[in-house]
C-alpha positions as CSV (number, residue, x, y, z in Angstrom):
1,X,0.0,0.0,0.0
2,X,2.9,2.8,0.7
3,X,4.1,2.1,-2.6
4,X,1.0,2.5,-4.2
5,X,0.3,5.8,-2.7
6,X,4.2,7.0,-3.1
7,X,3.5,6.0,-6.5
8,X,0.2,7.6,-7.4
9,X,1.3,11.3,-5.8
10,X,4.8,11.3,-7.1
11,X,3.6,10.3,-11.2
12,X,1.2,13.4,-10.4
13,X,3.5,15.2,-8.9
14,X,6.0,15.0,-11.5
15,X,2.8,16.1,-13.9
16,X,2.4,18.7,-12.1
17,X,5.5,20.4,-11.7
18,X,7.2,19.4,-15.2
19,X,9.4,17.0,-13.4
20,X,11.0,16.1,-10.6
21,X,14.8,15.8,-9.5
22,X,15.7,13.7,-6.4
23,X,18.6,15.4,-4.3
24,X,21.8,13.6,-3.0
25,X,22.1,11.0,-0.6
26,X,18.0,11.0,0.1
27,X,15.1,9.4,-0.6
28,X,12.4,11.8,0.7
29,X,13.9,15.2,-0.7
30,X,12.8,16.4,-4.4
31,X,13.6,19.4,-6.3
32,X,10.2,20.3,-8.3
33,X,10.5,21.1,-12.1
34,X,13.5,23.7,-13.0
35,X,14.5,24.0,-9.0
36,X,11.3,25.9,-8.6
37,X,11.1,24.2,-4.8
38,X,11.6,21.9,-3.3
39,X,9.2,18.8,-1.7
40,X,10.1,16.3,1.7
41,X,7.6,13.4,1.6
42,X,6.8,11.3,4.5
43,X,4.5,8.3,4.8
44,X,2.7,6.5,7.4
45,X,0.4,3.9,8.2
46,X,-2.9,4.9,9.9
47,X,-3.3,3.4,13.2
48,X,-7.1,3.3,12.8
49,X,-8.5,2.8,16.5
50,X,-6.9,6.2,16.8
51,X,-7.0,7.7,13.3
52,X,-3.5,8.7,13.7
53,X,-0.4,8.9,11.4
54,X,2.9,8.8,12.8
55,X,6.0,11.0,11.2
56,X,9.3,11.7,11.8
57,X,11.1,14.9,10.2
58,X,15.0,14.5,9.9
59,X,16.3,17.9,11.3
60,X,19.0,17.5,8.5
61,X,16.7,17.5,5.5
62,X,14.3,20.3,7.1
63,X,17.2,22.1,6.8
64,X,17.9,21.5,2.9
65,X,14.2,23.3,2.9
66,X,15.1,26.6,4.9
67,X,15.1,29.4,2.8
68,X,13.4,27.6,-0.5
69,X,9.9,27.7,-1.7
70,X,9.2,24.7,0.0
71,X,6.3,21.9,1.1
72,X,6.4,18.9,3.1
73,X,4.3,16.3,2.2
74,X,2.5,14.0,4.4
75,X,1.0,10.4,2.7
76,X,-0.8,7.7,4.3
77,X,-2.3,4.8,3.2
78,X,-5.6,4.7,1.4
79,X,-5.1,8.4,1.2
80,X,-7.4,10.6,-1.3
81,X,-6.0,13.5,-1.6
82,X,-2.0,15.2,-0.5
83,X,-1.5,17.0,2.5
84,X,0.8,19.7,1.5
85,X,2.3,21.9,4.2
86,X,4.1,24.8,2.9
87,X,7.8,24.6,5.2
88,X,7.6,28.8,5.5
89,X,4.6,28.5,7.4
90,X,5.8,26.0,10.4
91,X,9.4,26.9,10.5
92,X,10.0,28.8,13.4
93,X,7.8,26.2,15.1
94,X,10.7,23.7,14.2
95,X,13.1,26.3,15.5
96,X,11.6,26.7,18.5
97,X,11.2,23.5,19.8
98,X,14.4,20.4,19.9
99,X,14.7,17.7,18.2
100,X,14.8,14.0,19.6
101,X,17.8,12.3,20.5
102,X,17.5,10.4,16.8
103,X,17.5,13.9,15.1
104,X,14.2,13.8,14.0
105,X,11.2,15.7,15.0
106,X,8.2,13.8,16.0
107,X,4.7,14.9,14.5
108,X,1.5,13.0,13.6
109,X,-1.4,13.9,11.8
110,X,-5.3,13.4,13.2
111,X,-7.9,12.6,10.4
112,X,-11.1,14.0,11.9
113,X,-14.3,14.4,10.6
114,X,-14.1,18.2,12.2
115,X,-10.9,19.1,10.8
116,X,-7.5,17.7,9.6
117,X,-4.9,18.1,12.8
118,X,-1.0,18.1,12.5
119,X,0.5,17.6,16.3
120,X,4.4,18.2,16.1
121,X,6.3,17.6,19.5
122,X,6.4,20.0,22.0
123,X,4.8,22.4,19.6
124,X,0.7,21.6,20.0
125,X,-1.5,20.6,17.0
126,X,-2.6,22.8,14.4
127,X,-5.7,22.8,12.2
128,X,-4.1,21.9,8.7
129,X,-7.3,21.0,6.8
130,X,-7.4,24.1,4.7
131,X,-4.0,22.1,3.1
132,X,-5.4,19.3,1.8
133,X,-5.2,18.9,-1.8
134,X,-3.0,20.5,-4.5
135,X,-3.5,24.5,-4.0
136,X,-0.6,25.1,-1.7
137,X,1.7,23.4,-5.0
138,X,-0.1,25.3,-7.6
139,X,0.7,28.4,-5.3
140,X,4.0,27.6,-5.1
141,X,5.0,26.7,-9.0
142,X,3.0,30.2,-9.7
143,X,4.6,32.2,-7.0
144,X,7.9,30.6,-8.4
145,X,7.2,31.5,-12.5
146,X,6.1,35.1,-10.9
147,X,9.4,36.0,-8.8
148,X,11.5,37.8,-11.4
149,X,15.2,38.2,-9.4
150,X,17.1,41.1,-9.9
151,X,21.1,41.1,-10.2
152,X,22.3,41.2,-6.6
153,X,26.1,42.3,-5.6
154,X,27.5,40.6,-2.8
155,X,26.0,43.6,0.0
156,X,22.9,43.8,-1.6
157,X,22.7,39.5,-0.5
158,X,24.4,40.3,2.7
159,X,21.1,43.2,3.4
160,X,18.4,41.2,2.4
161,X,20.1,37.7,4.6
162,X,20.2,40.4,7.7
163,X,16.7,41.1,7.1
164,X,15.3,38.2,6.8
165,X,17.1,37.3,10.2
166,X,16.0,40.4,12.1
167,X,12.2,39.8,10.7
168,X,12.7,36.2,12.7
169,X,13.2,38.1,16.0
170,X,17.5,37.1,16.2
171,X,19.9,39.7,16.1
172,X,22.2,39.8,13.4
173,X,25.9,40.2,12.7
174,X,27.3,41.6,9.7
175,X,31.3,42.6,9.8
176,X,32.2,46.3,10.7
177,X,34.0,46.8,7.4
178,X,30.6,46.2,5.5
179,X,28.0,47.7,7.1
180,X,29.0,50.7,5.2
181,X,27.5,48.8,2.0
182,X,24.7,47.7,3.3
183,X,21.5,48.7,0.5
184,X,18.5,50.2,2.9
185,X,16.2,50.5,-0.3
186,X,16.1,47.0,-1.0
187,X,15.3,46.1,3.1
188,X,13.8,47.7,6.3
189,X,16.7,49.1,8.2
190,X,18.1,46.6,11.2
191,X,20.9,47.6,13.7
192,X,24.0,45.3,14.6
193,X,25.1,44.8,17.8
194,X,29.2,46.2,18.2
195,X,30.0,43.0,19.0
196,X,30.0,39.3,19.4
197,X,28.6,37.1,22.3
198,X,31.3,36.5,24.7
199,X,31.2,32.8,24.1
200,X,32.7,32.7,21.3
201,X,35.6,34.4,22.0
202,X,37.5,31.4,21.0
203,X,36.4,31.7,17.3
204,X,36.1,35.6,17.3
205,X,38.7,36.1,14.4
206,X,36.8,34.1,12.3
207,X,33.0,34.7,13.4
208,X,33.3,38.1,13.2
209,X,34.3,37.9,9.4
210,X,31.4,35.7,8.5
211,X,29.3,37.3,6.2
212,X,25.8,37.3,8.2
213,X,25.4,35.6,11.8
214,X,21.9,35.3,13.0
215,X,22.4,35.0,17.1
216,X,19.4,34.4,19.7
217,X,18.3,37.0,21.4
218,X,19.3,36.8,25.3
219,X,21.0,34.1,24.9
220,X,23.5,35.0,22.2
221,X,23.1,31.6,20.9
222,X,24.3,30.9,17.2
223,X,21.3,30.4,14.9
224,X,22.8,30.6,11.2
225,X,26.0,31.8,9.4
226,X,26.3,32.8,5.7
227,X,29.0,33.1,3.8
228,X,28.0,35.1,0.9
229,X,30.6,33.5,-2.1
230,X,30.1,36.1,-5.1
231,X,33.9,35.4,-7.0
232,X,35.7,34.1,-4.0
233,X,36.3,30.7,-3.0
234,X,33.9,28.3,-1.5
235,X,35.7,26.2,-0.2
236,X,37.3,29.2,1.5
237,X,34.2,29.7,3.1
238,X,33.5,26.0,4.1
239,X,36.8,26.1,6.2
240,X,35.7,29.3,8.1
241,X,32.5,27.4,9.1
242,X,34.2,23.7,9.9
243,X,36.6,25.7,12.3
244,X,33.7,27.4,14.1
245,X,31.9,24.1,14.2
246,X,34.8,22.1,15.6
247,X,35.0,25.1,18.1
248,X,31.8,24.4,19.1
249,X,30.6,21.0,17.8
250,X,27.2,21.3,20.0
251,X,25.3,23.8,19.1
252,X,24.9,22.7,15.4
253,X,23.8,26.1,13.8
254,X,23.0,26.1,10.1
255,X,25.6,27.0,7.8
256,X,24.6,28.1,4.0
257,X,27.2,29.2,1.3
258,X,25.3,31.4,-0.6
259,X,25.9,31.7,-4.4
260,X,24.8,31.8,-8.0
261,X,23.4,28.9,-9.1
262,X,26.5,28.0,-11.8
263,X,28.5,27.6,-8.5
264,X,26.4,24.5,-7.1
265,X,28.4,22.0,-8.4
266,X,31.8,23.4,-7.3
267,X,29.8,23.4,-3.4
268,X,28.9,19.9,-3.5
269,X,32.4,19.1,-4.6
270,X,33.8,20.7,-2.3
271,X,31.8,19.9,0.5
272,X,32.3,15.6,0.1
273,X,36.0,16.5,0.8
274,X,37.0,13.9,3.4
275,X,37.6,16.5,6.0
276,X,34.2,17.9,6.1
277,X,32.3,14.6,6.3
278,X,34.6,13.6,8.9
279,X,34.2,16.5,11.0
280,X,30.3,16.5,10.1
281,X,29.7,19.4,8.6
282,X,28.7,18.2,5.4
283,X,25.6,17.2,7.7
284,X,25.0,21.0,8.7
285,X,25.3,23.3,5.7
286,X,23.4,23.9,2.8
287,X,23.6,26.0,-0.5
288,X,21.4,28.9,-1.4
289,X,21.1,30.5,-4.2
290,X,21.0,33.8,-4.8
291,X,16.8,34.0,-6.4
292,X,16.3,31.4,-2.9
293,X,17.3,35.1,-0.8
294,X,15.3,36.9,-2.5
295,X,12.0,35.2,-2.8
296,X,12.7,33.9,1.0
297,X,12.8,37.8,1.8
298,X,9.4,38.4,-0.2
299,X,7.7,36.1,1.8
300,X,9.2,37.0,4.9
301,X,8.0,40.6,4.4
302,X,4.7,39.8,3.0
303,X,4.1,37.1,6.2
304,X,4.9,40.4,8.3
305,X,2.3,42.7,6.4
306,X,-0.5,40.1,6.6
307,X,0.3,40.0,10.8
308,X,0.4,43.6,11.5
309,X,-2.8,43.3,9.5
């Protein structure tokens, strides 16, 4: 039966989004038509004296999602119709709550006859009937042909990434010797702090050079670190954020080298070096592109218009 249904949604998913490209090293991660988004499918049986589905979301491959037009997919047997859950809309929830000791998040979903439920771990349950069905895709792939991305210099990436970060409630670091550059008309102004968190005074010759740090508030935890790689080196980059991480192997922030997409293959290359799968950072960091900024801006914005609303 889980073959069936895995079967039937992704030959109509592939319809549907003029293809389908499965990423590295997973089964459950696809890129939909010309890298438009990006889909994580999960199935479950339905344990039917309860009506319950049972899911577990690797922490890893939410992260290949962050920043991307992006849906996860729920499937269960005998199932009529998708459950689509745009990512954007349930990410801080992720973010605000731990995953278990296996690195997955727990979450199941409730079929009622009152409304469709989605209970994540340590989060509460949240009406998701208004997702059923194939509208949240087609708003996606139209959003997607829509966004038409402008040229960005290497500041103008470094603005919106800061923005995008102080809309999520952290503070954000961006180095002295660029804040000068920064482009106010293409993001609400933010202020940095003058420094670091004391914690990492260990690392603070390299941190402070990272191109955007997204820190918790209070607690000066780090959230995120982008290294924005316009013409310089990636794998320059990747050894500024495998000696933070080896620094401080425990907090497992998410690390993004940010390029154009003509420099993806060059990161994935890069990145299977032996001495970043050893030291597990291959694990941690992703690649964004450039149009993945921007669009990941408009949305934040647009989700902060609709709540002031």
């Amino acid at each position: 039966m889980a073959t069936d249904t895995r079967k039937w949604f992704l030959d109509e998913l592939a319809k549907r989004a003029g293809g389908l490209r499965r990423l590295d090293n997973s089964r459950s991660l696809f890129e939909l038509g010309d890298g438009r988004g990006r889909i994580y499918i999960r199935y479950s049986k339905v344990h039917s004296e309860r009506s319950r589905a049972w899911y577990g979301l690797r922490a890893k491959d939410l992260l290949a999602l962050e920043g991307r037009p992006s849906l996860i997919c729920f499937l269960w047997e005998g199932q009529k119709e998708p459950l689509l859950v745009p990512y954007s809309e349930y990410e801080h929830v992720f973010q605000s709550t731990t995953a278990a000791a296996d690195g997955q998040y727990k979450a199941y979903v409730i079929l009622r006859d009152d409304g469709t439920q989605l209970y994540i771990a340590q989060a509460g349950r949240f009406n998701v009937e208004s997702h059923l069905g194939w509208g949240d895709l087609d708003a996606l792939l139209q959003s997607a042909r829509a966004c038409d991305t402008p040229d960005l210099t290497h500041a103008q990436v470094q603005t919106l990434l800061g923005a995008i970060g102080a809309a999520k409630g952290y503070d954000v670091w961006v180095p002295l010797s660029d804040r000068f550059k920064l482009d106010w008309s293409l993001a609400e102004r933010y202020e940095c702090p003058d420094r670091l968190p004391v914690s990492y005074k260990s690392v603070w010759p390299i941190l402070q050079e990272i191109d955007v740090v997204w820190t918790q508030k209070g607690s000066g935890q780090l959230r995120a670190l982008y290294e924005v790689e316009h013409s310089t080196p990636i794998y320059s980059g990747l050894l500024r954020f495998n000696d933070i991480h080896l620094a401080a192997p425990s907090l497992k922030p998410s690390f993004g080298i940010v390029a154009n997409d003509s420099r993806r293959d060059v990161f994935v290359r890069q990145l299977n070096r032996p001495t970043f799968q050893v030291s597990g950072l291959s694990e941690l960091c992703s690649f964004l592109e450039y149009v993945n900024v921007y669009s990941w801006h408009k949305r934040t914005v647009s989700n902060e218009v609709q709540t002031v609303r």
